[in-house]
VEXNU-857162 format. One line per 2 residues: number of its first residue (from 0); their letters; for each residue x, y, z of C-alpha. Coordinates in Angstrom, 1 decimal, always signed. Layout:
NUM> a> X/Y/Z ~ ...
This chain:
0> xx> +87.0/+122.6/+143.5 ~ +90.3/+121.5/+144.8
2> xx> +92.3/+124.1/+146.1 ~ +96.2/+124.0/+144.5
4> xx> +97.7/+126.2/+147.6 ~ +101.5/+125.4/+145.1
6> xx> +102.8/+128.5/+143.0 ~ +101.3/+127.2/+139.5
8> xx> +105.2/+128.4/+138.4 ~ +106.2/+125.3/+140.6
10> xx> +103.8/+122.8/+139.1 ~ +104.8/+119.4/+139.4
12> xx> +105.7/+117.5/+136.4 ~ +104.1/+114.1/+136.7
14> xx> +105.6/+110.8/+135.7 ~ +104.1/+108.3/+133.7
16> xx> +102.4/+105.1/+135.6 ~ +101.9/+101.6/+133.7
18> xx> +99.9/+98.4/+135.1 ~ +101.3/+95.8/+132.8
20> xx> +98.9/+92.4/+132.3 ~ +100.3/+89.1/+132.9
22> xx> +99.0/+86.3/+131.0 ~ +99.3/+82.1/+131.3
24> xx> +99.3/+80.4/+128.4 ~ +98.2/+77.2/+129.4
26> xx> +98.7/+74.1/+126.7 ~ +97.0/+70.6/+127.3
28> xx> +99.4/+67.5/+126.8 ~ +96.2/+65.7/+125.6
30> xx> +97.3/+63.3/+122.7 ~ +94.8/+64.9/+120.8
32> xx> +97.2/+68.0/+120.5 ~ +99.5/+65.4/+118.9
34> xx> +96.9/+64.8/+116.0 ~ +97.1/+66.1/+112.2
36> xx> +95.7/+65.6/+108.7 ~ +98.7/+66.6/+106.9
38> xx> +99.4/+70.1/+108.6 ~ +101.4/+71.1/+111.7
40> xx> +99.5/+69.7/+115.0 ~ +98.1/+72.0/+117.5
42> xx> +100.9/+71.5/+119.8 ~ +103.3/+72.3/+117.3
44> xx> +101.5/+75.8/+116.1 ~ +101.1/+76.4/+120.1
46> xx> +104.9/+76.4/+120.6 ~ +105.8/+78.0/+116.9
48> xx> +102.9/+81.1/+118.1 ~ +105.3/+81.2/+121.5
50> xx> +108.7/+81.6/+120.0 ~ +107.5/+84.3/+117.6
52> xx> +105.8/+86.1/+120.4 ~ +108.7/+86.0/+122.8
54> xx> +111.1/+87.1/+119.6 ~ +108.3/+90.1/+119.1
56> xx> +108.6/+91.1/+123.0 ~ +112.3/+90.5/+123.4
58> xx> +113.4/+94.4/+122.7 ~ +110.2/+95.3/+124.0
60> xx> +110.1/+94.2/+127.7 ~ +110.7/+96.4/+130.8
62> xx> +114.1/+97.3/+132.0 ~ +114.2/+94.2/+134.4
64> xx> +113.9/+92.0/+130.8 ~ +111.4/+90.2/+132.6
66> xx> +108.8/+87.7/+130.6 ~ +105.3/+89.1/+130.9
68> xx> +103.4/+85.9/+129.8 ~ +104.3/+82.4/+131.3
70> xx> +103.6/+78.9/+129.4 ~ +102.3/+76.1/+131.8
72> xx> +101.5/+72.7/+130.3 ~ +98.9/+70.6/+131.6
74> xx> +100.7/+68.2/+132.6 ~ +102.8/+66.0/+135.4
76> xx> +104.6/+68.7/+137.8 ~ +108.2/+68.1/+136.7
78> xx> +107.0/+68.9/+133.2 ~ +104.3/+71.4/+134.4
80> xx> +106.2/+75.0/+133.6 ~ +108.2/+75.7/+130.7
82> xx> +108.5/+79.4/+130.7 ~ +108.1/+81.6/+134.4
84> xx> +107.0/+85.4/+134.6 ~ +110.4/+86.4/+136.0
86> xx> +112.5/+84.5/+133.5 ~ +115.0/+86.4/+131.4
88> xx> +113.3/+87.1/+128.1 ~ +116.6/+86.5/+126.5
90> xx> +116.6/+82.8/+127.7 ~ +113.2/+82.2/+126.9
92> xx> +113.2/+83.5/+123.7 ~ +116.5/+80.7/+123.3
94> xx> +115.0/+77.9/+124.8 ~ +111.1/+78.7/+122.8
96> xx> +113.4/+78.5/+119.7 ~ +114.9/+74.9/+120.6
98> xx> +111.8/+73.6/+121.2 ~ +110.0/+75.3/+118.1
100> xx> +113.0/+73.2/+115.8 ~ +111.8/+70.2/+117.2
102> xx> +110.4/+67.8/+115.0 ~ +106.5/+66.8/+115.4
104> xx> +108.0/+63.0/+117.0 ~ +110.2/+64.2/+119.4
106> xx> +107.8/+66.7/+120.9 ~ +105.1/+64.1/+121.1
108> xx> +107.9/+62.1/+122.9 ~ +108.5/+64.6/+125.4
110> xx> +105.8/+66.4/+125.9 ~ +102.4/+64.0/+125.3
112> xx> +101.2/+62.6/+128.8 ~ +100.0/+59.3/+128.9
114> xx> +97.8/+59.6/+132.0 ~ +94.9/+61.2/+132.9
116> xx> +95.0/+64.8/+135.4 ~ +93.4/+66.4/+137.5
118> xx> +92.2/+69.5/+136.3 ~ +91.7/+71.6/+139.4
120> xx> +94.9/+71.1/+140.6 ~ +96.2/+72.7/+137.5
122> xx> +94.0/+75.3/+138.5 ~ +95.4/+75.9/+141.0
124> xx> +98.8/+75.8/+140.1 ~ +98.4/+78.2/+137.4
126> xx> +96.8/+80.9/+140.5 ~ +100.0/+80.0/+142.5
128> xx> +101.7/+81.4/+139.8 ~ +99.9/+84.3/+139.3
130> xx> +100.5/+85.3/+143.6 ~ +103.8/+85.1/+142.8
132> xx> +103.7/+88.2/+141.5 ~ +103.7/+90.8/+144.3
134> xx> +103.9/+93.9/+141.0 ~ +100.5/+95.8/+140.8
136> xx> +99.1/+94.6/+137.3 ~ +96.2/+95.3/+134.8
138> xx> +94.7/+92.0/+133.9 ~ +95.6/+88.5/+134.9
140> xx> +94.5/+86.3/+131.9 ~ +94.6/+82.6/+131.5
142> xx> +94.4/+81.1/+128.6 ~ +93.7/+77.4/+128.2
144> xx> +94.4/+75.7/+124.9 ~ +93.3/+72.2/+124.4
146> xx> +91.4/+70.1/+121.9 ~ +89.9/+67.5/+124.7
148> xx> +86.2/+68.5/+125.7 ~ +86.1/+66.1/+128.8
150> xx> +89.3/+67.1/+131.0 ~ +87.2/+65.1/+133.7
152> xx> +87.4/+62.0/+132.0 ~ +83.4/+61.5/+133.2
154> xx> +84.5/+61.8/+137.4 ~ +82.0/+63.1/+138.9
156> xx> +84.3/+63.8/+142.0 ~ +87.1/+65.4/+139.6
158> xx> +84.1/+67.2/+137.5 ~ +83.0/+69.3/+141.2
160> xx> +86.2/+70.4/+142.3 ~ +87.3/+71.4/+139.0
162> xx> +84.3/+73.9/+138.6 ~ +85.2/+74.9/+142.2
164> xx> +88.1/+75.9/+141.1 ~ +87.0/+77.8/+138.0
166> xx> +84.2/+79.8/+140.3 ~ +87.0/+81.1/+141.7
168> xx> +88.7/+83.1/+139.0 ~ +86.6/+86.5/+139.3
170> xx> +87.4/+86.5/+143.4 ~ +90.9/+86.3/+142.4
172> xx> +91.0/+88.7/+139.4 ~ +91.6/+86.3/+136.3
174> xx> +90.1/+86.1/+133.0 ~ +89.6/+82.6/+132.0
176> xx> +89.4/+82.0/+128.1 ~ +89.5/+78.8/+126.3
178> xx> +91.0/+78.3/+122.7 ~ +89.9/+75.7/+120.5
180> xx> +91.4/+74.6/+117.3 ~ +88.9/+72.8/+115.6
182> xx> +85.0/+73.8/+115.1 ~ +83.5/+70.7/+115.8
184> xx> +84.8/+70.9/+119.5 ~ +82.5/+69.4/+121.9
186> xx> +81.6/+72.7/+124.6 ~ +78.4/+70.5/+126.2
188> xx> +80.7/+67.9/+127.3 ~ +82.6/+70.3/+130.2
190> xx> +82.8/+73.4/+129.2 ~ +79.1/+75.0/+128.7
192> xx> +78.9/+74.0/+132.6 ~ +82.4/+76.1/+133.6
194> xx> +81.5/+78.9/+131.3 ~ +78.4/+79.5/+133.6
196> xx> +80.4/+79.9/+136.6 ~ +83.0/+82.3/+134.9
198> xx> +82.5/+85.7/+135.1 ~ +83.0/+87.1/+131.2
200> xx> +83.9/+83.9/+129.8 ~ +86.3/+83.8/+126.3
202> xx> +86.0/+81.0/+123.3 ~ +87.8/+81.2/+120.8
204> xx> +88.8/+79.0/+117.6 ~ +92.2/+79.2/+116.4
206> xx> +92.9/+76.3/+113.7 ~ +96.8/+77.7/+113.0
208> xx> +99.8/+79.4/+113.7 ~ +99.0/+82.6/+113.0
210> xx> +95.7/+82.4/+114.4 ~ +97.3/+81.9/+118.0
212> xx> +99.8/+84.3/+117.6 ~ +97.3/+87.3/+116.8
214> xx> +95.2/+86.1/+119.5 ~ +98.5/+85.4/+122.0
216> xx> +99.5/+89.0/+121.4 ~ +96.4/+90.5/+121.4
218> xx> +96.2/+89.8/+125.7 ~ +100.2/+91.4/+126.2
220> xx> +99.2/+94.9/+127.7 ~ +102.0/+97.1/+126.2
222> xx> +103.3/+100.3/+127.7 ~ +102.3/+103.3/+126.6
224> xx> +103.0/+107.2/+127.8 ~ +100.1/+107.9/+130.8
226> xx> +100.5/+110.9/+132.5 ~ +98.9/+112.6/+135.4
228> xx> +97.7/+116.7/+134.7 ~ +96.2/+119.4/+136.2
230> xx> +93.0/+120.6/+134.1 ~ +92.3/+124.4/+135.1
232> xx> +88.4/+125.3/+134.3 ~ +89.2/+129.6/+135.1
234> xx> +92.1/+131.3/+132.9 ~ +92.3/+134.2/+135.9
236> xx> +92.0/+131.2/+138.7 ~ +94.6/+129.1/+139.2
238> xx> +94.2/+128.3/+142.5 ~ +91.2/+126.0/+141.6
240> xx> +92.2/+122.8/+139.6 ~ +91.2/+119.2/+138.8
242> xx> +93.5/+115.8/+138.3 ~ +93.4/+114.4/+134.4
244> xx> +95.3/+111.5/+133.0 ~ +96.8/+112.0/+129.5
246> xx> +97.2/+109.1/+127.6 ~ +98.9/+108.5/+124.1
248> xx> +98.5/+105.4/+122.4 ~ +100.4/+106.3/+119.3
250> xx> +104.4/+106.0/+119.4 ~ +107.3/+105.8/+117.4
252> xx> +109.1/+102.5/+117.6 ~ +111.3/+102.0/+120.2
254> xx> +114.0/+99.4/+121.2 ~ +114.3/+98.8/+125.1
256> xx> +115.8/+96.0/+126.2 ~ +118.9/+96.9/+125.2
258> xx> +119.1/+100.0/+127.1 ~ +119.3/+97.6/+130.5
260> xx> +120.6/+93.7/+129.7 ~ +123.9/+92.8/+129.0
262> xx> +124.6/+90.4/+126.5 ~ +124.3/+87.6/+128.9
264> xx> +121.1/+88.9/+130.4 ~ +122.6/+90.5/+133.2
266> xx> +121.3/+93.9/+134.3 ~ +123.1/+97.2/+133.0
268> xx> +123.5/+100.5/+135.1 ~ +122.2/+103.4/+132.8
270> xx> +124.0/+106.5/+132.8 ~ +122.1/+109.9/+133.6
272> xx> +121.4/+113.1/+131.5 ~ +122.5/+116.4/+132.5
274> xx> +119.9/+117.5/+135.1 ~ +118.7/+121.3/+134.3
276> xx> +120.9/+122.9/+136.7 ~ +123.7/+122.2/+135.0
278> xx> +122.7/+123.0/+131.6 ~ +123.5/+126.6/+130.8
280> xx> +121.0/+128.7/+132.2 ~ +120.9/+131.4/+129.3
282> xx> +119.6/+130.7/+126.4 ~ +120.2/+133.3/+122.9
284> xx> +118.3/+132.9/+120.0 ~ +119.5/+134.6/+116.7
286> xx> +118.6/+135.8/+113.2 ~ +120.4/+136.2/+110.4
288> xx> +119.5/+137.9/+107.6 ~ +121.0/+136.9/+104.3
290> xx> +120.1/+139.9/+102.1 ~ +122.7/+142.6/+102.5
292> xx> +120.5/+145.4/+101.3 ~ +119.3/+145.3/+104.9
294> xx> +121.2/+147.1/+107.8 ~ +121.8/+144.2/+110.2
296> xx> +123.3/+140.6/+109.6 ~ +122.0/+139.3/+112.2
298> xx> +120.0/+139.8/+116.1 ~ +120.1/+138.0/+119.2
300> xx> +116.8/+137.3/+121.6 ~ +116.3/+136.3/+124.7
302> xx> +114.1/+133.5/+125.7 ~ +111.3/+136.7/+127.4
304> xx> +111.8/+138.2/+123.9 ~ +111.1/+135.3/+121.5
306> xx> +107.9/+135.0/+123.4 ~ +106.8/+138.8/+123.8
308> xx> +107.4/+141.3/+126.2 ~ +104.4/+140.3/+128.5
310> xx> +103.4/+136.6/+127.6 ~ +100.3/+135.0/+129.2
312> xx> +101.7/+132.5/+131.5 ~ +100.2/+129.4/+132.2
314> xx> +100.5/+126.5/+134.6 ~ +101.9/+123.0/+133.4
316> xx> +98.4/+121.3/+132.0 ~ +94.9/+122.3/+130.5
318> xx> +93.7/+125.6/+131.1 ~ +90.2/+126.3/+129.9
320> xx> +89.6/+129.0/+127.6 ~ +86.0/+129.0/+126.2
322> xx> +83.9/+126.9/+124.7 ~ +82.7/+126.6/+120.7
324> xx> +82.3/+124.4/+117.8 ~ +84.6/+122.2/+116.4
326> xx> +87.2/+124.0/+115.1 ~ +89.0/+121.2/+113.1
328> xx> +87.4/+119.0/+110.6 ~ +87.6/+114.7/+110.7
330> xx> +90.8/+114.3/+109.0 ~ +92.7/+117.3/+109.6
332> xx> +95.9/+116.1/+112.0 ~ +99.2/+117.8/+112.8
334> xx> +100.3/+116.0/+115.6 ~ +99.9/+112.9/+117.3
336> xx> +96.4/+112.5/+119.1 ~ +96.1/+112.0/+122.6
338> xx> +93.3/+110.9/+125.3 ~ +92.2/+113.1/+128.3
340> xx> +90.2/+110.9/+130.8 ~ +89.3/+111.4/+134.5
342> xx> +91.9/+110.5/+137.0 ~ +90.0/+107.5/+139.6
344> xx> +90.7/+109.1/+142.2 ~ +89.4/+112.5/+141.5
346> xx> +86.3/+112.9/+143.8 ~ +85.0/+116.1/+141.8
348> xx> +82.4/+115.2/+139.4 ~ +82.6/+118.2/+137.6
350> xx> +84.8/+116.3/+134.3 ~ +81.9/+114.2/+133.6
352> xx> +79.8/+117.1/+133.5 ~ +82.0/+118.7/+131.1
354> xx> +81.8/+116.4/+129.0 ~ +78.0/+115.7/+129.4
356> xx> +77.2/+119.2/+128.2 ~ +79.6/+119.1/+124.9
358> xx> +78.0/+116.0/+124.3 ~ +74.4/+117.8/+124.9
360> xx> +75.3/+121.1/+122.7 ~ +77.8/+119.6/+120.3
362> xx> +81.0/+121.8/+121.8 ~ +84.0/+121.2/+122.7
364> xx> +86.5/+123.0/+124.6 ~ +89.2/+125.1/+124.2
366> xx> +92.4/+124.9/+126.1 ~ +96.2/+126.4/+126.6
368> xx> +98.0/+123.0/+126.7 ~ +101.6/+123.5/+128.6
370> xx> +103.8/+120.5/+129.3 ~ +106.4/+121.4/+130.8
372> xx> +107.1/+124.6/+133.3 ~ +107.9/+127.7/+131.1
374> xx> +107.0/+126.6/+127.6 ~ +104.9/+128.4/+125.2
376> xx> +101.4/+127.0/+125.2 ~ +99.7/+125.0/+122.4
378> xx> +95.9/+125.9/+121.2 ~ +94.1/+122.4/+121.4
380> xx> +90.6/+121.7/+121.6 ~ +89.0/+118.9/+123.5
382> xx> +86.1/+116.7/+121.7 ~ +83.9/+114.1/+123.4
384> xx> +84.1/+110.6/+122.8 ~ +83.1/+107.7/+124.2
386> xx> +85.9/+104.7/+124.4 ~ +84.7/+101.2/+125.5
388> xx> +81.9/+102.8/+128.1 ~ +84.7/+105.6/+129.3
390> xx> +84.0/+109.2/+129.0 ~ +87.1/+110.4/+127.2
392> xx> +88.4/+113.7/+125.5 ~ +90.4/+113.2/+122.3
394> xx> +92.9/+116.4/+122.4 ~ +94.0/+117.5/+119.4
396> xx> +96.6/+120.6/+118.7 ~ +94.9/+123.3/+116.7
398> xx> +96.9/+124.7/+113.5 ~ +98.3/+127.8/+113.1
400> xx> +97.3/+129.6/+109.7 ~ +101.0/+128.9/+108.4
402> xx> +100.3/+125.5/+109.2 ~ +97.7/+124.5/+106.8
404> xx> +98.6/+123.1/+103.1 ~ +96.1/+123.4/+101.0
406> xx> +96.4/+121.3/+97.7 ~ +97.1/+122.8/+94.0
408> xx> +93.9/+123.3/+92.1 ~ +95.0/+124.0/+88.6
410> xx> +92.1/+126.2/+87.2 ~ +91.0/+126.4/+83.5
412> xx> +90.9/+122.8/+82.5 ~ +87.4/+122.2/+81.5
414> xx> +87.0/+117.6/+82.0 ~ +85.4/+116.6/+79.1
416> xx> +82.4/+114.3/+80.3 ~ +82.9/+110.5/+79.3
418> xx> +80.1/+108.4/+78.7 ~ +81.3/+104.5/+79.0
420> xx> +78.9/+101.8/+78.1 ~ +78.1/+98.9/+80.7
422> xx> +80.1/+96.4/+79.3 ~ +82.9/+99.0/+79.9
424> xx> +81.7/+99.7/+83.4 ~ +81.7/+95.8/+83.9
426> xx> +84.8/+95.5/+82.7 ~ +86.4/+98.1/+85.1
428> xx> +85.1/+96.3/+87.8 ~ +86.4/+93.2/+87.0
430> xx> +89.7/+94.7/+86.9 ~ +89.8/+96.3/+90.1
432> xx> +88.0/+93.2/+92.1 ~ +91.4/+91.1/+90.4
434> xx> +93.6/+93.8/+91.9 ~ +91.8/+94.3/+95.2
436> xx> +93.6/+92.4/+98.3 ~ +93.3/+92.2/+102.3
438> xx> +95.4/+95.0/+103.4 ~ +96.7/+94.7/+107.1
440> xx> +99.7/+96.8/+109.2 ~ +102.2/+93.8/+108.8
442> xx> +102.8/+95.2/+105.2 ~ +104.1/+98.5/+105.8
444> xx> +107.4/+97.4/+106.8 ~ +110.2/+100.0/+108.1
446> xx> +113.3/+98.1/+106.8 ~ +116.0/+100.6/+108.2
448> xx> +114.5/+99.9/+112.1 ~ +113.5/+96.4/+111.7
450> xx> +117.4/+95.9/+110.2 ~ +118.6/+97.4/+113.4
452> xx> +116.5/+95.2/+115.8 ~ +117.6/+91.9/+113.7
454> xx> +121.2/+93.4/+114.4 ~ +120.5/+93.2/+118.0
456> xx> +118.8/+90.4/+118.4 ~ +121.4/+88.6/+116.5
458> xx> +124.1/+89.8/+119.1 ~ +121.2/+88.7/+122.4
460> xx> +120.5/+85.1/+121.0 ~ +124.4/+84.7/+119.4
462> xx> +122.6/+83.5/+116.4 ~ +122.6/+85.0/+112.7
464> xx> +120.1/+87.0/+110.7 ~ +119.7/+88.0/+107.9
466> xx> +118.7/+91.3/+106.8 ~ +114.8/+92.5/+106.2
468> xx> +114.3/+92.0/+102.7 ~ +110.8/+94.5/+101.3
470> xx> +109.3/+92.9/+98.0 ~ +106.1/+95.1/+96.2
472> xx> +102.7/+94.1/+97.5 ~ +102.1/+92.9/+93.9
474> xx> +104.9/+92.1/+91.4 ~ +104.8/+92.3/+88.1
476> xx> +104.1/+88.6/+87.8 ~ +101.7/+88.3/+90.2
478> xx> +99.8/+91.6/+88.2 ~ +100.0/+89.7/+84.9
480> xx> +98.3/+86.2/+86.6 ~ +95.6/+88.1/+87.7
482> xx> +94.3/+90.0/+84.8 ~ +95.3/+87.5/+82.6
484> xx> +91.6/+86.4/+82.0 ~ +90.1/+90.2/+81.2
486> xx> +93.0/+91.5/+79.7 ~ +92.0/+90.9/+76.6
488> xx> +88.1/+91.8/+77.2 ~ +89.9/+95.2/+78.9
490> xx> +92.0/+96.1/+75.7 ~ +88.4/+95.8/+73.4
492> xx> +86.5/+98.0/+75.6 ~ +89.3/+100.5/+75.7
494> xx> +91.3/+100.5/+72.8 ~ +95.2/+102.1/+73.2
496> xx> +95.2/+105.5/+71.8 ~ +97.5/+105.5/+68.7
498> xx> +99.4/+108.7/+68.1 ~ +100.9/+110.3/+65.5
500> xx> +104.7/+110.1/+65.2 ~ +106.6/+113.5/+64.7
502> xx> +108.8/+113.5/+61.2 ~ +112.5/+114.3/+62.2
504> xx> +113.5/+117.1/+60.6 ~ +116.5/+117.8/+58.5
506> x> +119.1/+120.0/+60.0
C-alpha cells in the first residue's frame, strides 16, 4: 500500500474540486418555430424555458457570476449568439427577460430567417465556442432544438459536410442531443443518418414550456461538496493508507452570487475569517448543575478531559475497524448521507476489492470517520452500492443509543375487528383515487428562503417582486369538486355516528 511518511497528527485537509458542464442551447430560426395552433410557438416556450432557467441559476452561479450555458441561434452570424459562457448572469438573466416579454410578432420579426443555412458551419461555430473555454469541465453538451427534419434542404454537398461535422463531436468531447417538439417529427429525413455517427445520441420531445425547462436544467452540472480522504484499512497502521473521494449530494440551500457581484455585476473582494492561530487557543467547557442539594454549582473541562484521559486518536479520514452486518436498517437516518468512491488516480486496487467482498458476503465495514485534525471520531459504517456502473460506498453515521426515538405504543387497547362490505370497500377507493394527485419537489416550498432570494434578486435585476405566496395542495373547494360525485354514496355506506347529548345540569 502507499506509504504516508506525514505524521497522521499533520494530515492534510483536502479541499473540495468541482468540473462544472457547459451546455449550448442551440435554437433553429426555422419558420416552423414560428408556427402554433392556438398555444405559445416553440420559439416562444424556447426563450420563456431560458429566462426561467437563468432566474433559477442567478444566486446559484460561481463566484466569477459567470453563465454556465450559452444560447446560439441557428441563424445569420450577426444574429448567431444571444447569450456567451462568460457573460454576467445578471445581464443575461435582464436581457432573457426582455426578450421573453416580447410578443409572438415581434420575435418572429426579429428572429425568423428567411434564408436557408448551412448547417455545418453552425457546427462549427457552436465548437468554437466551446474552445473558448480554457476551464477544465465535466460535460460539454449541445443541445439542438428545432422542428425542421431537413436542415440540408435535399444538398447533397451541404448533407456530407454537415455529418462531417457531427462525426466529430465524440473526438472533441460533446454530447449532441436533439429536441423535438412535436411527435410526428420526421427523424428519416436527416437525422436517423447523424444519429449513426454520434457517439450516445439524445432525442427528445418536448411539446411546452415546462417540458424544456426540466429538460434545460436537467444538463446544468451543479456544485456539490467533493472531497479528497485518506481511507486507513489497519487501526495500529497508519503509515499505510489509500486516496477516497467523499462526495455529498445533499445540501441546504444556499445563496452565492451575492457573496461576490456587486449590484452592477462587478466583482466583490470577500473578507477572510479568523484563521486558527488567532482564535484563542484554550478552550473550557463547563457544567452547571441547577440542583443545590448537590455540592458543586458548576465544573470546568478541558478539551483532553471532555474526551477522556487517553482517547484513541485517529488520522483525518476512514480508519477501518472490522467488518460485520449491517448495523442500521433501510430507513434509519440521522445525518445527511454521503458517497465514498475511489479516487482516479489511485493505482491500488485494493478499494474495489473491498467492496467486491461486502458485495460477496453481504458486510459492510466499519470505520472511525474524523474530518478535521483533532476532532472526536464518528462510528459510520460503509455499504456497497452500485451507482450508474460505479462501485460506491454509501457512508452513513451510526447512532448512539441516546440517539434512537422509538415511537409511543400505548398498550391495552384491544382494536375491535371491522368487517366492511364491498360496496364499502369500493367506495373507499373511489374516495381516495378522487383525492390522489402527482406529487413532485416543486410543492414543498420554503417560503422564509425563497422570500429572501426574491429580495435579492429584486435589488440584482432593479425590478419588483412580490413575495412567495404558499396555498394548501388541495383547498377546501378543490376537496368539495372532487368528491362531489361519491359524497353522497360515501355518507350511505358510512353513516355519521350520532351521539347522545349531555343534559346540563342545574347548579
Amino acid at each position: 500500500m502507499e506509504q504516508d511518511s506525514e505524521n497522521p497528527d499533520n494530515q492534510e485537509e483536502y479541499t473540495s474540486h468541482f468540473k462544472p458542464s457547459y451546455v449550448i442551447v442551440a435554437i433553429d430560426t426555422h419558420c416552423s418555430m414560428f408556427k402554433s395552433d392556438g398555444q405559445p410557438t416553440p420559439f416562444k416556450n424556447c426563450i420563456n424555458a431560458l429566462y426561467r432557467l437563468s432566474d433559477f441559476l442567478l444566486l446559484k452561479s460561481d463566484k466569477r457570476g459567470w453563465s454556465p450555458f450559452s444560447v446560439c441561434l441557428y441563424d445569420k452570424d450577426e444574429k448567431a449568439s444571444l447569450v456567451n459562457f462568460k457573460d454576467n448572469m445578471i445581464k443575461t438573466t435582464k436581457l432573457l427577460k426582455l426578450k421573453s416579454n416580447l410578443s409572438e410578432e415581434e420575435l418572429k420579426n426579429e428572429y425568423m430567417r428567411d434564408s436557408d443555412l448551412d448547417l455545418a458551419y453552425f457546427f462549427q461555430f457552436c465548437k468554437k465556442k466551446f474552445k473558448d473555454i480554457s476551464t477544465k469541465f465535466y460535460r460539454r453538451i449541445l443541445i439542438f432544438i428545432t422542428n425542421d427534419p431537413d436542415p440540408v434542404v435535399g444538398d447533397a454537398s451541404k448533407r456530407f459536410t454537415a455529418l462531417q461535422e457531427a462525426k466529430n463531436f465524440e473526438e472533441n468531447d460533446i454530447n449532441f442531443q436533439l429536441i423535438v417538439t412535436n411527435e410526428e417529427f420526421e427523424y428519416d429525413k436527416f437525422y436517423t443518418e447523424l444519429f449513426s455517427l454520434v457517439d450516445k445520441p439524445q432525442e427528445i420531445i418536448c411539446e411546452d414550456e415546462e417540458g424544456l425547462f426540466e429538460k434545460i436544467i436537467s444538463t446544468i452540472c451543479f456544485r456539490h461538496s467533493q472531497r479528497k480522504l485518506r481511507f486507513y484499512p489497519f487501526a495500529d497502521d497508519f503509515t499505510k493508507s489509500m486516496t477516497v473521494i467523499k462526495k455529498g449530494y445533499i445540501k441546504k440551500a444556499r445563496i452565492l452570487n451575492n457573496n461576490f457581484v456587486a449590484k452592477d455585476g462587478t466583482l466583490v473582494k470577500r473578507t477572510k475569517k479568523p484563521s486558527s492561530e488567532q482564535m484563542p487557543s484554550h478552550v473550557s467547557y463547563i457544567l452547571r448543575n441547577r440542583k443545590k442539594k448537590k455540592k458543586f454549582t458548576e465544573q470546568k473541562f478541558s478539551e483532553d478531559e471532555k474526551k477522556g484521559a487517553n482517547p484513541k486518536r485517529f488520522p483525518v479520514g476512514y480508519t477501518l475497524l472490522y467488518v460485520c452486518y449491517r448495523l442500521r436498517q433501510k430507513g434509519e437516518v440521522i445525518k445527511k448521507p454521503e458517497i465514498v468512491e475511489a479516487d482516479a488516480r489511485e493505482e491500488l486496487p485494493y478499494f474495489n476489492q473491498f467492496w467486491q467482498y461486502c458485495i460477496n458476503n453481504d458486510k459492510v465495514l466499519i470505520c472511525a470517520k474524523v474530518m478535521k485534525k483533532g476532532a472526536s471520531p464518528k462510528p459510520i459504517e460503509l455499504i456497497p452500492k452500485l451507482v450508474h456502473n460505479t462501485k460506491v460506498f454509501l457512508d452513513k453515521v451510526i447512532a448512539y443509543a441516546n440517539e434512537y426515538f422509538e415511537p409511543e405504543i400505548k398498550e391495552g387497547r384491544n382494536e375491535e375487528k371491522v368487517v366492511l362490505t364491498e360496496e364499502q370497500i369500493n367506495v373507499t377507493d373511489a374516495l381516495i383515487k378522487q383525492l390522489t394527485f402527482e406529487f413532485q419537489s416543486s410543492l414543498l416550498i420554503n417560503k422564509p428562503y425563497l422570500n429572501k432570494v426574491n429580495y435579492l434578486k429584486s435589488k440584482l435585476l432593479e425590478e419588483d417582486r412580490n413575495e412567495v405566496r404558499v396555498r394548501d395542495l388541495l383547498s377546501r373547494e378543490e376537496i368539495d369538486d372532487k368528491i362531489a360525485d361519491i359524497a353522497d354514496d360515501f355518507l350511505k355506506c358510512f353513516p355519521p355516528e350520532k351521539g347522545v347529548k349531555r343534559k346540563r345540569t342545574k347548579k
